[in-house]
Structure formats: structure tokens, C-alpha cells
N, C-alpha and C positions, 0 to 999 in steps of 0.2 A: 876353033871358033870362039871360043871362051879368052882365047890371050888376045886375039884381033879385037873385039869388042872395047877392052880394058886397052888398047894401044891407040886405037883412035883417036877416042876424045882428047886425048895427051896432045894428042898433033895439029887439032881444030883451036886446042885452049891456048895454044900460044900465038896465035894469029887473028884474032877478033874477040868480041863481048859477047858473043850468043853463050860461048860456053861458061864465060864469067858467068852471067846469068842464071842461065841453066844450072849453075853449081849454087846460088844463091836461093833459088828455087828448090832443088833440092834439099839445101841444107834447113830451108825455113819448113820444108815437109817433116823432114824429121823431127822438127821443134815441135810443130803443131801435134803430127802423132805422139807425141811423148806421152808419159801417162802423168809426168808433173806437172804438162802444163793443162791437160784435162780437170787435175787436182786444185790447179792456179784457177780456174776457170767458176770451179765450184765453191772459192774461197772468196771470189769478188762476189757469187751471188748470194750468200749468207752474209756479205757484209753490206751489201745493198738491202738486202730481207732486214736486217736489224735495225739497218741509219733509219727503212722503212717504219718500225714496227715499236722503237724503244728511241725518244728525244735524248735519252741517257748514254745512248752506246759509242756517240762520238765526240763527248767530253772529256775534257783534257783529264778527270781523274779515271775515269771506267777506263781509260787507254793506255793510264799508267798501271792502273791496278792489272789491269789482264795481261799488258805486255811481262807485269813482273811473273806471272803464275804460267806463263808460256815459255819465260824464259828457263824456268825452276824445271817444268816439264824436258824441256827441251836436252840438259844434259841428261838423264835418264835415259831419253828414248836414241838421243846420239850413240850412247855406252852400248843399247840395246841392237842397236844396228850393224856393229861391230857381231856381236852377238849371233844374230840371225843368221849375216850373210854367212858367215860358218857354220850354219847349219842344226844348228842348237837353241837351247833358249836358257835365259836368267832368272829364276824366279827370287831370287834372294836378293834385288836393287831394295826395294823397299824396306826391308830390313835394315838393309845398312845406312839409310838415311838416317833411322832412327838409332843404331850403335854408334854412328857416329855424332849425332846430335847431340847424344849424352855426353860422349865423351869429349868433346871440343868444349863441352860447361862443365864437365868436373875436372880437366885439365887448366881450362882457363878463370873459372868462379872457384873454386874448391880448392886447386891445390896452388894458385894466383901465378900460374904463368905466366911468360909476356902474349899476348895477343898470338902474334907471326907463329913463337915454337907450338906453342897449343894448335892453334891452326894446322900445321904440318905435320907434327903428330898424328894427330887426325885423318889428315887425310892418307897418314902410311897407314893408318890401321883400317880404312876402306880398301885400301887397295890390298892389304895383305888377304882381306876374305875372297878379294878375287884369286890370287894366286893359290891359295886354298883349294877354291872351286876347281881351278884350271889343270892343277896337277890331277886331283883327284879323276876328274874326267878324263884324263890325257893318259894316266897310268891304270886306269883302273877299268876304263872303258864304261862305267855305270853310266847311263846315260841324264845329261846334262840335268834331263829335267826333277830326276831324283835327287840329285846331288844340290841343286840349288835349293829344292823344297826342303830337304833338312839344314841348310845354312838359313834359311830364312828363318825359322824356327829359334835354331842356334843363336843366330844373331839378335835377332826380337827377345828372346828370353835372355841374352846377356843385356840388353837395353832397361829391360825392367827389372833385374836384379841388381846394376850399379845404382837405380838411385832408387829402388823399393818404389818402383810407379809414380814417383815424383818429378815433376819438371824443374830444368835447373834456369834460375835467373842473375840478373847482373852482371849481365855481359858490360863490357867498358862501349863508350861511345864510339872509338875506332873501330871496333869490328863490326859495331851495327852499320857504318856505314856501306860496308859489303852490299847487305840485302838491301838497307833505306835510301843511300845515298843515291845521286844523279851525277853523270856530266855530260854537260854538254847539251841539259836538256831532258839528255835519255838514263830513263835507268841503268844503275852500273851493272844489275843481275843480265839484262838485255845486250850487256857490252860483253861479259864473260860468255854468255851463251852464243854468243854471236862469232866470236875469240874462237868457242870450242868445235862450232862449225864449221868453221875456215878449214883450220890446222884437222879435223877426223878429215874431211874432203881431200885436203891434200894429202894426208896418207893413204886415204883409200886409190884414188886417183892417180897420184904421181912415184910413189913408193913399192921397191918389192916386194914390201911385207903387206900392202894391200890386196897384190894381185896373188897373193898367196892368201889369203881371207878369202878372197874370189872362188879361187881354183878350190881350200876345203870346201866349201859350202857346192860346188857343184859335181864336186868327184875323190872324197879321200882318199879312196887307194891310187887314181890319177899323182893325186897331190904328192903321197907319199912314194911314190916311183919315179917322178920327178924329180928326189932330191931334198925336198920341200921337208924340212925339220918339224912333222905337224904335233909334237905334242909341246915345243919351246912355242910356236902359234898358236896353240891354245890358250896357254897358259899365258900368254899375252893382251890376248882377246877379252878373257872374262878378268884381267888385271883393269884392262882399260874400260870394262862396263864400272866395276866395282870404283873404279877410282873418282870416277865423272858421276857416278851416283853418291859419292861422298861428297863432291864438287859443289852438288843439288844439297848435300845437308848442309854444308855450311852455309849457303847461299840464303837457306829457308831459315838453319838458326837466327840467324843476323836480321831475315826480315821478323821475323814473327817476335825477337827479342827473348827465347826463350830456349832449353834445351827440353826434349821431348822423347820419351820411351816410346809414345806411340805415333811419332811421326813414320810418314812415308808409308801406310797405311795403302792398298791399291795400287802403288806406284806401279808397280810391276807390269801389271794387266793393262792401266791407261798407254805404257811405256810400248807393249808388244803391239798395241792398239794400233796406235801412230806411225808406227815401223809400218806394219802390213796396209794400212790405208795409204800410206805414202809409198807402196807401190813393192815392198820389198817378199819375197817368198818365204815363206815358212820350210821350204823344204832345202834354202840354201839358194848360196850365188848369185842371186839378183836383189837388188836394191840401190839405193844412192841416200847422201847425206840431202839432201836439196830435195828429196820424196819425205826423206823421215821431218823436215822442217816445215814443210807446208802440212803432214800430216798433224803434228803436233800441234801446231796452229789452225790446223780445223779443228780438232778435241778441243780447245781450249775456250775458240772462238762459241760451238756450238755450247759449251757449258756456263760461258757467260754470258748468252743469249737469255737459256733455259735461265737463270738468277733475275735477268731485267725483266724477261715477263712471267716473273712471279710464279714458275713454276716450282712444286717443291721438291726440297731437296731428296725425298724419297723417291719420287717419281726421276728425280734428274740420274740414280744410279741407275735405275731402271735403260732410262735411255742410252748411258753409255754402254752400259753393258749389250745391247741390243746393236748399235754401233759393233763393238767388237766382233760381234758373232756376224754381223753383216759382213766387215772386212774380212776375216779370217775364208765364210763365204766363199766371199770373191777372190782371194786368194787362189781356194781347190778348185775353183772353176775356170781360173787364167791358165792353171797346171794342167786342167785336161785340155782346156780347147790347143795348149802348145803340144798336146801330147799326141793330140789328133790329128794336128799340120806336119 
């Protein structure tokens, strides 16, 4: 009964439009069910609440300034969704925005390299604390969330020892232009961020080593029976969180014009934040880049609402963090009711 059902329409769809149709309908049902475009839905009505509520929020500076602090966000929670959908989690991003903040200004102020190798430098030394992370998880099986909280530690504590709690400055004009510069209009931070959601999509999406992220996050001994090399994929995974959150330090060095021991502060937590409001599980295997991008963009959005009306800044932790624990939330509540069907 089951292969006549799935034979028929085949045979209606080459002979008329109803099933054209019919296929266009369905296809826009599943648009509409999605949980991004629920999320999309929720994004136009905070942004109508705000044009409402604040004559500030749809000036040309408030829309550079947020789009740059969205963008900044944005590689974090990318790196992080890598992360999740394998089933784990990162707590050492923020760390390393700050190891590497330092270091891209004592490589490039201190010890006067050119701009580019300073740069690159840098950003191998984010990615080498993901491969850190990744072996250690992979061989040693301590779980993720152990092993990041003492790199994050690790990492913060070698931040403030390179420059004794000192911020480093005199960056040269070209690299400010990273975080300050524009083309085309748009901020350039909004043009990498934008670069870096493409290119995780298409890996997640179109790539083996995607659908191998997938499959750990919803079944590791599956994964690893399969064939599936899962500690070289791990070790991959928390490369490419680590790398994209070094991405974010140089991106924030360049904007803010300074190197910083105690940058990246929270990132972590905003970063899993955005992940799971944009739809992705905590327990692995689901999620999308295009969840974690409108997620991030509601964090960002709802935090530079709370700034125009004058909320303060005590109270604005207050609510992200209250955010957080709503999504997480709803999260274990999407896990049972699936569990229940």
C-alpha cells in the first residue's frame, strides 16, 4: 500500500498542474512549519515593538552599531553550532577571544610584525586550543563540558599573564579597518560574518563531514559503526568552534582599537544561547546555521532594545540570562514532546 501511494503522484505530476501545485503547497507547509520561520516571525515583531517604542532604533548609526555587535556575536555562535550539533558543548569561546586579543597586539604592537602574519599567527593559536580541546575529548572521553571549563580558565589566565591585566594599543590603521571599516555601505565585520555563514551552511549541508556532525550528535556508536572516524570529527568540530571564535577576537580587536585580557567575557553562554533559541538541541543532531543566525540576531536585537529604553545594564544581564534558561527550557520540552510522538 505504502509503494502505490508514493507511485501515483509520480504519474498525475507529469500530466497536469494540480500536482505541480499540490507540490508547491506542500513545499510552502513545510516553510511555514519550520521553527526558523516561527523565529523569523518573532524577529519582525521586536523590530516593529522597537521602530514602535525607540525613534533611535532605525537610524542609520544604531543599525551600524548593532549590526556590528551581531556580527561579532554571530562567529561564536556559528563555531558553537558545530559544537552542539555533535552533541557536546564549548565553554572555552570566550576565553579565547580574549588569548587571542592579547596576542594579535603583542605580536603585532610589541613585537612590530606586519599586520597579515600577526593576524594568522593568531588566529593558529585559537585554533590550536580547539584541537587541544578536541583530542582531549576524543581520547580521553572526559566529557566536553569539563574539559572546556578548565581551557577556559587556562586560556583567561594565560590572557592576563602576557600582558599583567593590561590592554594592548596601536594597532596600525589597516587592521582597524577589519572591525571599523565598511563596503559597500555595510559593515565589513557584517561581510565576514556573513562569508562565515555561507561557507558552515554549505559544510553542514552539502559536505560528508557534515552529515557526519549530524549522525555524532544523534547516535555515536551509530556513527562510529558506520565507519565514521569520530575522534578525527571531533577534533575538527571544537578546531572550527575555536578558530571562528578567534575570528570574533580579531574582528572585536580592530573594532574596539585595543587588545584586551578580559575580552570575551560571557561569550560562551550568549553563544549556546542563540544556538538553542535558533532551534538546535542540546542533546545533539538537530539544528541549522539559518536557526543559529536569526537566533543570534534576536540576542542582539532584544539587547539593544533593553540599551534604547534606558534599561540598565544590571537588569539587561538579568534578562539575558533569563532568556537563556527560557530557551534551554524549551529545548527539554521539544525533547519530550518528540519522545512522546
Amino acid at each position: 500500500m505504502s509503494v502505490d501511494r508514493d507511485v501515483r503522484p509520480r504519474k498525475v505530476a507529469g500530466n497536469g498542474a494540480g500536482s505541480s501545485r499540490g507540490a508547491w503547497l506542500e513545499r510552502g507547509g513545510r516553510i511555514l512549519g519550520a521553527k526558523e520561520t516561527g523565529l523569523a516571525a518573532v524577529l519582525v515583531v521586536i523590530v516593529l515593538f522597537l521602530a514602535w517604542q525607540s525613534p533611535n532604533f532605525l537610524t542609520a548609526a544604531n543599525l551600524v552599531v548593532v549590526s556590528r555587535q551581531i556580527a561579532l556575536a554571530l562567529f561564536i555562535s556559528i563555531g558553537m553550532t558545530f559544537v552542539i550539533l555533535s552533541g557536546a558543548i564549548d565553554l572555552s569561546v570566550g576565553s579565547v577571544v580574549a588569548l587571542v586579543s592579547v596576542t594579535v597586539g603583542q605580536l603585532m604592537v610589541t613585537a612590530g610584525l606586519q599586520p597579515v602574519l600577526a593576524t594568522v599567527l593568531a588566529l593558529v593559536v585559537g585554533a590550536l586550543v580547539g584541537v587541544f580541546n578536541g583530542a582531549v575529548v576524543a581520547y580521553t572521553r572526559i566529557p566536553s563540558f569539563v574539559v572546556t571549563l578548565g581551557m577556559l580558565a587556562m586560556a583567561s589566565g594565560l590572557a592576563l599573564g602576557m600582558t599583567q591585566g593590561q590592554t594592548i594599543s596601536g594597532f596600525p590603521a589597516g587592521f582597524l579597518a577589519i572591525g571599523q571599516g565598511s563596503t559597500l555601505g555595510v559593515p565589513n565585520p557584517v561581510w565576514l560574518a556573513a562569508l562565515a555563514a555561507v561557507v558552515a551552511h554549505l559544510v553542514l549541508a552539502r559536505t560528508t563531514f557534515g552529515r557526519h556532525v549530524y549522525l555524532l550528535g544523534s547516535n555515536e556508536q551509530a556513527a562510529l559503526l558506520s565507519g565514521i572516524s569520530v575522534r578525527r570529527t571531533k577534533i575538527l568540530i571544537f578546531t572550527i568552534a575555536s578558530t571562528l571564535a578567534a575570528c570574533a577576537a580579531i574582528v572585536e580587536t580592530a573594532r574596539l582599537t585595543v587588545g584586551q585580557p578580559s575580552a570575551g567575557a560571557g561569550y560562551e553562554l550568549a553563544a549556546i544561547g542563540a544556538v538553542v533559541i535558533g532551534g538546535a538541541s542540546l542533546f545533539g543532531g538537530e539544528g541549522s546555521i539559518l536557526g543559529t543566525v536569526l537566533g543570534t540576531t534576536l540576542l542582539g536585537l532584544i539587547l539593544n532594545g533593553l540599551i534604547l529604553l534606558g534599561i540598565s545594564a544590571y537588569w539587561q544581564q538579568v534578562f539575558s540570562g533569563a532568556v537563556i534558561i527560557l530557551a534551554v527550557g524549551l529545548n527539554f520540552w521539544r525533547q519530550r514532546q518528540r519522545q512522546r510522538s
